[in-house]
C-alpha positions as CSV (number, residue, x, y, z in Angstrom):
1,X,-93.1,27.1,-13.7
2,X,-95.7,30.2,-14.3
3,X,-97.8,28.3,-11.7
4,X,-95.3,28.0,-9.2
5,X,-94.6,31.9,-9.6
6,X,-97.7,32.6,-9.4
7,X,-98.4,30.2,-5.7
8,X,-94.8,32.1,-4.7
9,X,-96.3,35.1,-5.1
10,X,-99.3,34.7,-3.4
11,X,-97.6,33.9,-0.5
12,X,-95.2,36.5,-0.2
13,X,-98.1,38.7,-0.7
14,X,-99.9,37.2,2.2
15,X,-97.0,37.7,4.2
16,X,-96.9,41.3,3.1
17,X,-100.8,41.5,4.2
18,X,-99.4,40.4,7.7
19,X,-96.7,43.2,7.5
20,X,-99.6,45.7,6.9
21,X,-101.7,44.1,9.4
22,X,-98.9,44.5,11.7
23,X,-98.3,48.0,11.5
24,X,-101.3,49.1,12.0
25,X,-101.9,46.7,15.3
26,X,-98.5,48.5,16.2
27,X,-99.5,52.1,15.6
28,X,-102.7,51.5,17.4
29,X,-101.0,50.2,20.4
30,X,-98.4,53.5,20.8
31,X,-101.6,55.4,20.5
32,X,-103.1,53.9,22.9
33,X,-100.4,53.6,25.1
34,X,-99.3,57.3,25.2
35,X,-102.4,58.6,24.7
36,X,-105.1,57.0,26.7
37,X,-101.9,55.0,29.0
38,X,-103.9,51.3,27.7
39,X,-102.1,49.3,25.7
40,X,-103.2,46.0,24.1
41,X,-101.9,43.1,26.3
42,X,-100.0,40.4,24.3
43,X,-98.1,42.8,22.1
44,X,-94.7,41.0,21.8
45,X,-96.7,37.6,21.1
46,X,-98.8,38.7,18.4
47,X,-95.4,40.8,16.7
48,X,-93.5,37.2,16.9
49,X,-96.3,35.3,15.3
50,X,-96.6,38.2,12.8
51,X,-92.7,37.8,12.3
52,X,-92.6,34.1,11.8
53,X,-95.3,34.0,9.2
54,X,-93.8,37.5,7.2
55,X,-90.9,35.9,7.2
56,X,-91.7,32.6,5.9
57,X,-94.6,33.7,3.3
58,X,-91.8,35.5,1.9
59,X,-88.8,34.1,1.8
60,X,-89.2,31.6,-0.9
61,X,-90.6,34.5,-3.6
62,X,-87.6,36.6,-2.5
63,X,-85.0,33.2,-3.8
64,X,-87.1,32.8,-6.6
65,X,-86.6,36.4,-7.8
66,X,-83.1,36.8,-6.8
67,X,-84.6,39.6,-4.4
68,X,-81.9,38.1,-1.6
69,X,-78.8,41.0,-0.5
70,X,-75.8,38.8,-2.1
71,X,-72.3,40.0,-2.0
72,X,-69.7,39.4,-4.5
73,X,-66.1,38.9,-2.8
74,X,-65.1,35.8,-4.7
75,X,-66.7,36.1,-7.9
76,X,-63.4,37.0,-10.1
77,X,-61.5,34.7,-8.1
78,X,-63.9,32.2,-8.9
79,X,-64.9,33.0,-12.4
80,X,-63.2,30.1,-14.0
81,X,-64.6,27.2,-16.4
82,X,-63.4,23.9,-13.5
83,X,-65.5,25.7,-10.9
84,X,-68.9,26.5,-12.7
85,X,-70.8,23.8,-11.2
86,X,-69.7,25.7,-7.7
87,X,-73.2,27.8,-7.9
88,X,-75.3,24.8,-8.7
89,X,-73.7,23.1,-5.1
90,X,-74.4,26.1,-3.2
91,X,-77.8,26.0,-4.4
92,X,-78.1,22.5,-3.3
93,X,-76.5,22.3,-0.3
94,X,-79.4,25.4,0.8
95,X,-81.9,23.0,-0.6
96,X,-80.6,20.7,1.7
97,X,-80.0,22.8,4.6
98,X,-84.2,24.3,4.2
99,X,-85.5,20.7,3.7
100,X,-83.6,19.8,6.9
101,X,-85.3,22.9,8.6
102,X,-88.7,21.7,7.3
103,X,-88.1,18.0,8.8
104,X,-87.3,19.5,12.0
105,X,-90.1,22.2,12.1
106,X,-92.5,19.7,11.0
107,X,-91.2,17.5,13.9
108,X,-91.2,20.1,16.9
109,X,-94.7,21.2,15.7
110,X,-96.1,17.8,16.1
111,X,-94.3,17.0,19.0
112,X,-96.4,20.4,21.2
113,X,-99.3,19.9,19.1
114,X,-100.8,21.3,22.0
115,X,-98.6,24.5,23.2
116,X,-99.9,27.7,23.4
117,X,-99.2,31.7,23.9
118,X,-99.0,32.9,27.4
119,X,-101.2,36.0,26.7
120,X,-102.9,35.7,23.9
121,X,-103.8,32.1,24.3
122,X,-103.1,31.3,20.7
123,X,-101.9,27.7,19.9
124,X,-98.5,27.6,18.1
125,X,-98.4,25.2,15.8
126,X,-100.3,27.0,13.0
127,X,-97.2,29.2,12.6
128,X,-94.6,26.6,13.3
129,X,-96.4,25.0,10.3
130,X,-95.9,27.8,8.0
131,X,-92.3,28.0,9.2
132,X,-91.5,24.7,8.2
133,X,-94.1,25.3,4.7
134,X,-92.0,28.3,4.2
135,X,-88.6,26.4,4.3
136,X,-90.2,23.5,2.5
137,X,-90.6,26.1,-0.7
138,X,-87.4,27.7,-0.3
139,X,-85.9,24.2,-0.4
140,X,-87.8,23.5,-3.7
141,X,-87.1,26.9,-4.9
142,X,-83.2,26.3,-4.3
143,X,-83.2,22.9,-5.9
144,X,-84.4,24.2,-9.3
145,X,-81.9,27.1,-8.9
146,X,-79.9,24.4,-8.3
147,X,-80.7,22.5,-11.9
148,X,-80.6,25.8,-13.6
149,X,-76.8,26.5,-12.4
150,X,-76.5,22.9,-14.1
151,X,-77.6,23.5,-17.0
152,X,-75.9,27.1,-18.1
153,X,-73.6,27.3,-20.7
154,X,-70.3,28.5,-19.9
155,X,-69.6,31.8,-21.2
């Protein structure tokens, strides 16, 4: 498991080198837009592919470290010995639900192989790729959350 944290990590890190890289393509732009009124063309593109792969480099680190907003309407309601295994299905029905996303990722992405950006000319199945990579490793990361809900002890 240290390995997987460790791969996890690296790619949430990655995605946080995109964030940085993405800030500073942004600040660059305004500055050149309001102060020399020339802006980089293809602006919106590259911020979408930057969002796609921040969001999908991360996501899966984020699960594994229980960094995810949660919210806790039902818990005493539910806090009862015949329901315990209810965390361990929510788990799994995510796993499902990101393993599905991964199929259908993978699917699309092979089906325009050959698309590209308007502007920036840049083909998009590198970062429909990590999209569906992303969800494939938030599906695993959900499945073992998954086992672990199994195997608790109830209080």
């Amino acid at each position: 498991m240290q390995a997987f944290d460790r791969f996890l990590r690296f790619l949430a890190l990655a995605g946080g080198g995109v964030l940085l890289v993405l800030m500073v393509y942004t600040v660059v732009d305004v500055v050149l837009r309001y102060v020399f009124n020339n802006a980089f063309s293809g602006s919106v593109e590259f911020t979408e592919f930057a969002m796609s792969l921040i969001v999908f480099l991360a996501i899966a680190y984020t699960g594994w470290t229980g960094g995810h907003i949660s919210v806790d309407l039902l818990e005493k309601a539910l806090d009862r010995p015949s329901l315990r295994f209810l965390p361990a299905l929510i788990a799994f029905a995510g796993a499902v639900l990101f393993a599905l996303i991964a199929w259908l990722s993978t699917r699309e992405t092979i089906t325009t192989i050959d698309q590209s950006s308007n502007m920036l000319v840049w083909p998009h199945y590198p970062f429909r790729f990590t999209v569906a990579f992303g969800a494939a490793m938030f599906a695993a990361v959900l499945f073992i959350q998954g086992l672990q809900a199994l195997r608790r002890r109830p209080n």
